[in-house]
C-alpha positions as CSV (number, residue, x, y, z in Angstrom):
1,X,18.7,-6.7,-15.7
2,X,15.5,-6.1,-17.6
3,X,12.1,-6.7,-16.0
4,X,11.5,-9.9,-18.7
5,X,14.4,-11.3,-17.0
6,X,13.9,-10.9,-13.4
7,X,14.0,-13.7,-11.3
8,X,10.7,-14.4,-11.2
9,X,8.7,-17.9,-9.4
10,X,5.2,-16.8,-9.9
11,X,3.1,-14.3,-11.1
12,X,0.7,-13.8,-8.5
13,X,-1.3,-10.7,-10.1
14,X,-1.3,-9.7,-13.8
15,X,-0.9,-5.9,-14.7
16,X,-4.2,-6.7,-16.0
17,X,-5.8,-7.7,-13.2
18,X,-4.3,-5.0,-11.1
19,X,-5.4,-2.3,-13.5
20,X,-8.7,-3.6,-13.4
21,X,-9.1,-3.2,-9.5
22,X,-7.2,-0.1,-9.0
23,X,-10.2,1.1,-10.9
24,X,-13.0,-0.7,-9.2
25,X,-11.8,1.1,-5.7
26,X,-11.4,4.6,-7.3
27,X,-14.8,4.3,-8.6
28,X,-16.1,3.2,-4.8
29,X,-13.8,5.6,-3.2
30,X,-15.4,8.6,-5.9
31,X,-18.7,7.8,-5.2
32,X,-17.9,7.3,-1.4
33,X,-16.7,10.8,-1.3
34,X,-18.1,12.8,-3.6
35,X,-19.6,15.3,-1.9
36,X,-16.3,15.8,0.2
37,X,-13.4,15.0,-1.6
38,X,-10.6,13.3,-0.4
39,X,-6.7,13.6,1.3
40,X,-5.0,11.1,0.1
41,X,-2.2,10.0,2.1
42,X,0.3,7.3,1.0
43,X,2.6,5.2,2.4
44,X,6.3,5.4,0.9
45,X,8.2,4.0,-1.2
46,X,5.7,0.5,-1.7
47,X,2.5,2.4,-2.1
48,X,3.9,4.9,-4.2
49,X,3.0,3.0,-8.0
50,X,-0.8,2.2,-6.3
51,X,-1.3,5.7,-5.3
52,X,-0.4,6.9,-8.9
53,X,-2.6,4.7,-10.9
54,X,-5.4,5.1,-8.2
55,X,-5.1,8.6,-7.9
56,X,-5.8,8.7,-11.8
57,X,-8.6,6.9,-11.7
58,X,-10.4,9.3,-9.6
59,X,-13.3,10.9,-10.5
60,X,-13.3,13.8,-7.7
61,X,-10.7,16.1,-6.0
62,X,-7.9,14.5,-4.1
63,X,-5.0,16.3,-2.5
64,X,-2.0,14.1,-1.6
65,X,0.5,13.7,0.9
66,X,3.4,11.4,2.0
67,X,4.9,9.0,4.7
68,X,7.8,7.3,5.3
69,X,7.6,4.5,7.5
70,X,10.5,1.4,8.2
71,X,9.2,-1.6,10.1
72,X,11.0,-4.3,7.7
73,X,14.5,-5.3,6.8
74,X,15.3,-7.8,4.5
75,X,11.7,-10.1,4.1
76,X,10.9,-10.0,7.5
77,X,9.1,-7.1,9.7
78,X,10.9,-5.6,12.3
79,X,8.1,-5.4,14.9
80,X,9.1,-1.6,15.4
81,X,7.5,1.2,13.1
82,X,9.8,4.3,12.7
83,X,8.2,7.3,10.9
84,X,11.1,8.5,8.8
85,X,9.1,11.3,6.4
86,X,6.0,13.1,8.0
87,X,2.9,14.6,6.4
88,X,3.6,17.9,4.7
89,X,0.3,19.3,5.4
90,X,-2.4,19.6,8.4
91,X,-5.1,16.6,8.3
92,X,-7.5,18.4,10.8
93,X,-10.9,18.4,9.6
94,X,-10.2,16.8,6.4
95,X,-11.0,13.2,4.9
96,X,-8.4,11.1,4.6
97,X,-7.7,7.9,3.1
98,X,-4.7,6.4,3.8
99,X,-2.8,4.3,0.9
100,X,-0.8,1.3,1.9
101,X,0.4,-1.6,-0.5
102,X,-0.1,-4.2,1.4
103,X,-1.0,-4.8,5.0
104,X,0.1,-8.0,6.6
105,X,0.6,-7.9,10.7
106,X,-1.2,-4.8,11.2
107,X,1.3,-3.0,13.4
108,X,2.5,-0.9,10.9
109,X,-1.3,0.2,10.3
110,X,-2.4,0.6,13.2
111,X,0.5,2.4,14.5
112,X,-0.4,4.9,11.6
113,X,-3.9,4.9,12.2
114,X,-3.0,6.0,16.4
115,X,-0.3,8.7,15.2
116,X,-3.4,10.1,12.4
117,X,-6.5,9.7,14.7
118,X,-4.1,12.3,16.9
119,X,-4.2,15.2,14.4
120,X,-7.9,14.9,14.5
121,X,-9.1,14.1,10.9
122,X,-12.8,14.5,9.7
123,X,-12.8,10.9,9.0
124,X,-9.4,8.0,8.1
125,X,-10.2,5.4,6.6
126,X,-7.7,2.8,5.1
127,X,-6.7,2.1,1.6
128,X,-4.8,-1.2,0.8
129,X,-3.8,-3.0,-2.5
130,X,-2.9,-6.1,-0.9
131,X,-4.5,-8.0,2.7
132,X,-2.1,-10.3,4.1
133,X,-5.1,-11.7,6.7
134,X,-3.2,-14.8,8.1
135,X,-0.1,-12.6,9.4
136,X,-2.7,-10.3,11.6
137,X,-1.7,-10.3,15.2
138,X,-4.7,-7.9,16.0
139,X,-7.9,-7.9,14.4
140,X,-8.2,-5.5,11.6
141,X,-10.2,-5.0,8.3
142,X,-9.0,-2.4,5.7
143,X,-11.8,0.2,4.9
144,X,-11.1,-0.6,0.7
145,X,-9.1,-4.1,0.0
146,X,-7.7,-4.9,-3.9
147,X,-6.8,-8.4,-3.4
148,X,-6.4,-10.7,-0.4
149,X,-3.7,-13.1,-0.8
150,X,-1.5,-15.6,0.9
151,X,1.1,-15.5,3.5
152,X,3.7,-15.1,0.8
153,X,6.3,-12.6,0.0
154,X,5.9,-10.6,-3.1
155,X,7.6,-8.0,-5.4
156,X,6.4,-5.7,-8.1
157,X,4.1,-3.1,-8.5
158,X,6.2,-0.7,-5.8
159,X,6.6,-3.8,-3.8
160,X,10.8,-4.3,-3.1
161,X,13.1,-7.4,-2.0
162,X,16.1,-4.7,-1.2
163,X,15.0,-2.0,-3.2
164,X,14.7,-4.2,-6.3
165,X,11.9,-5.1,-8.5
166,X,9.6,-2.1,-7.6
167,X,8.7,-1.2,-11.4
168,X,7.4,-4.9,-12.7
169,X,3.9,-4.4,-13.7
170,X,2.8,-7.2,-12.2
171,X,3.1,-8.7,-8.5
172,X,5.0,-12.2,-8.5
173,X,7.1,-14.1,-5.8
174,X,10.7,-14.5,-6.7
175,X,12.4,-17.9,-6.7
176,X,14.3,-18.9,-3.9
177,X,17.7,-18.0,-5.4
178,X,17.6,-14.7,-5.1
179,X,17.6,-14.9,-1.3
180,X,20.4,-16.4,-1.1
181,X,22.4,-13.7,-3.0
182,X,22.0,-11.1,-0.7
């Protein structure tokens, strides 16, 4: 299936409009930590297509790392966060900015924010493209936001419904159909 033909409901963000944020927080987050530099560390596979364009649009040095987490199946969350990959490298004494797509409950977050604050980071701060804010069980405010939006579920831009429709440009809800498919 090509990406003009996904079954798309709504486009929620244009490419445009995410391009043009992704470099608004990469300009905040260089000037933020310019004297230091920065440890990126993203959140796999969703955050994956944010941390590249962001990571671009840097204007300082960033090293990068990786997570695997699983706390959904299907649309829904699991309530249980499994770290499937962990960091490569040592965050002690280093500043880290943690990369999520979106952030919705918060359980995945702060679950990753306990397991980090262990290894004893100079500072952890949190990254997210997308703020879910009427989902949060527990009160929480992302350190850098891209867009709050709706209680809605959403694909594109490294966001998935079963793996699919991680490359569109864009981030869009799909139409109901699709659901019912798999």
């Amino acid at each position: 299936m090509k990406v003009e033909e996904a079954p798309i409901q709504e486009i929620v963000l244009s490419e445009e409009a995410i391009q043009q944020r992704v470099r608004s927080l990469a300009l905040q987050v260089s000037s933020d930590y310019a004297e230091n530099g920065i440890h990126l560390v993203a959140v796999l596979k969703g955050a994956l297509v944010f941390l590249a364009d962001f990571s671009r649009a840097l204007t300082i040095q960033a090293t990068l790392d990786f997570m695997v987490v699983s706390s959904y199946q299907e649309t829904r969350s699991t309530g249980e966060v499994r770290i499937l990959k962990d960091l490569d490298y040592p965050i002690a004494d280093r500043h880290v900015l943690l990369v999520e797509d979106v952030i919705d409950n918060g359980v995945t977050i702060q679950s990753l924010l306990t397991t980090l604050k262990l290894r004893k980071p100079a500072s952890l701060k949190v990254c997210t493209l997308l703020d879910k804010r009427e989902k949060r069980a527990a009160p929480f405010q992302p350190d850098y936001n891209g867009f709050v939006i709706s209680n809605q579920f959403v694909v594109g831009y490294g966001l998935d419904y079963n793996e699919r429709y991680r490359n569109l440009p864009y981030i869009a809800t799909l139409r109901k159909e699709v659901y019912e498919h798999f």
